[in-house]
C-alpha beads as a LAMMPS data file, in Angstrom:
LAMMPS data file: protein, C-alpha beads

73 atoms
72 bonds

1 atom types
1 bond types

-500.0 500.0 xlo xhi
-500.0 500.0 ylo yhi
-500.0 500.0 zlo zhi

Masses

1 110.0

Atoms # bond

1 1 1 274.762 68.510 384.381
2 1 1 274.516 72.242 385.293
3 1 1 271.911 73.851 387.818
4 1 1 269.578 76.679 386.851
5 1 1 268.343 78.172 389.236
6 1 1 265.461 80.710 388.884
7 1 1 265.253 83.425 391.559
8 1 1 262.366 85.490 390.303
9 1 1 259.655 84.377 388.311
10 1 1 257.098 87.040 387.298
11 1 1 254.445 86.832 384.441
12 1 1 255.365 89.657 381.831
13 1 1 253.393 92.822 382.103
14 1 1 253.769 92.291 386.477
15 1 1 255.508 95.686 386.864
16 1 1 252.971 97.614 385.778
17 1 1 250.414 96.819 388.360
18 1 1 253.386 97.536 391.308
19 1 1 253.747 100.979 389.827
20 1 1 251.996 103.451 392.562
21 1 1 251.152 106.063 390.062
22 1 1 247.784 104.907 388.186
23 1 1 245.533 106.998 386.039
24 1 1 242.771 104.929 387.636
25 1 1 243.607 107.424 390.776
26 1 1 242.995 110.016 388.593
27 1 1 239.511 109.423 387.251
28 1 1 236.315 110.762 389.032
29 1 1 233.252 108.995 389.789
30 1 1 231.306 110.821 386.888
31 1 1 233.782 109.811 384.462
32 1 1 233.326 106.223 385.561
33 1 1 229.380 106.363 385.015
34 1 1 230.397 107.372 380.932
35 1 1 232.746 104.121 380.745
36 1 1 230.889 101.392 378.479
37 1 1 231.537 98.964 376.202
38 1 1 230.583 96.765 373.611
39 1 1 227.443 97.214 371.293
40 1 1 223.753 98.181 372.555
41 1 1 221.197 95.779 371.293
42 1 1 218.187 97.170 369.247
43 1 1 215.125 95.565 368.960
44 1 1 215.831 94.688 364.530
45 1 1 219.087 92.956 365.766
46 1 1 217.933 91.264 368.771
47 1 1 215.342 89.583 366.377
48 1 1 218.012 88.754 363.437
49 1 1 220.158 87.144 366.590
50 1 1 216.883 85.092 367.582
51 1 1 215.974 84.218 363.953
52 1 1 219.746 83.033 363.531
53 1 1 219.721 80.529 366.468
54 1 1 216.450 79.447 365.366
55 1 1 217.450 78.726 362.127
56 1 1 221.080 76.915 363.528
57 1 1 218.936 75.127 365.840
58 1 1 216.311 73.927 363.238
59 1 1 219.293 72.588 360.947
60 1 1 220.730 70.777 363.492
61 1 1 217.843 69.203 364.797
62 1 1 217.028 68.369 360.705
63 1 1 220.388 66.796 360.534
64 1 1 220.173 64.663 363.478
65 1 1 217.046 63.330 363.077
66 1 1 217.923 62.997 359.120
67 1 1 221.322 61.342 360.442
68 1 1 219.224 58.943 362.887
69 1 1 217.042 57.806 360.105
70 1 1 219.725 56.759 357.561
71 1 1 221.305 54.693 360.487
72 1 1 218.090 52.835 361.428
73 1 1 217.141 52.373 357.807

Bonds

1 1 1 2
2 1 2 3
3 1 3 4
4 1 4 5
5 1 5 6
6 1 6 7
7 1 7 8
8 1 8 9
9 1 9 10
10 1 10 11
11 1 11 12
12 1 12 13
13 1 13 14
14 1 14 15
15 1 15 16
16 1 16 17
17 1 17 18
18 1 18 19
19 1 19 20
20 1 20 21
21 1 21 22
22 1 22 23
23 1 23 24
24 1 24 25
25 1 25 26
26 1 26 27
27 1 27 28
28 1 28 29
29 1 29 30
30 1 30 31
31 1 31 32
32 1 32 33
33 1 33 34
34 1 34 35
35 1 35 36
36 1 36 37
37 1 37 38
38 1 38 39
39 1 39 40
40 1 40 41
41 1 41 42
42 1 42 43
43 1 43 44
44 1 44 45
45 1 45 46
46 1 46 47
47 1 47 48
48 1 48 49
49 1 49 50
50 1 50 51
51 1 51 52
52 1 52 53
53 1 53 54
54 1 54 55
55 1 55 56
56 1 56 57
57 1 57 58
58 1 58 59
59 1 59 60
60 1 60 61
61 1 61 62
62 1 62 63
63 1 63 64
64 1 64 65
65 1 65 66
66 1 66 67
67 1 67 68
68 1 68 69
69 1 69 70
70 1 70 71
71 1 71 72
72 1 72 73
């Protein structure tokens, strides 16, 4: 039976945090307080989100106690 032997094992992608040039070097504290991400809540779609979960949780709860009932009938 033949012998492999594995020297260096590296996750793909490692080289480019060894690299010692970075844009990150390059960006200024003012340009990091205008990074952000993802969506900003308003108050009509914090209440849809609410309404949502209420209404999962409510049809859940429905089906359990529905489920429950047929087993102990």
């Amino acid at each position: 039976m033949a012998n492999i032997t594995i020297s260096e094992l590296r996750p793909a992608g490692y080289d480019l945090f060894l690299d010692s040039e970075s844009f990150l070097d390059e960006v200024h504290e003012s340009e990091y307080q205008r990074i952000n991400g993802g969506a900003t809540p308003t108050l009509a779609s914090t209440a849809w989100c609410f309404a949502g979960g209420v209404a999962v949780g409510v049809a859940i709860s429905g089906a359990i106690v529905w489920g429950v009932k047929k087993i102990l009938a």
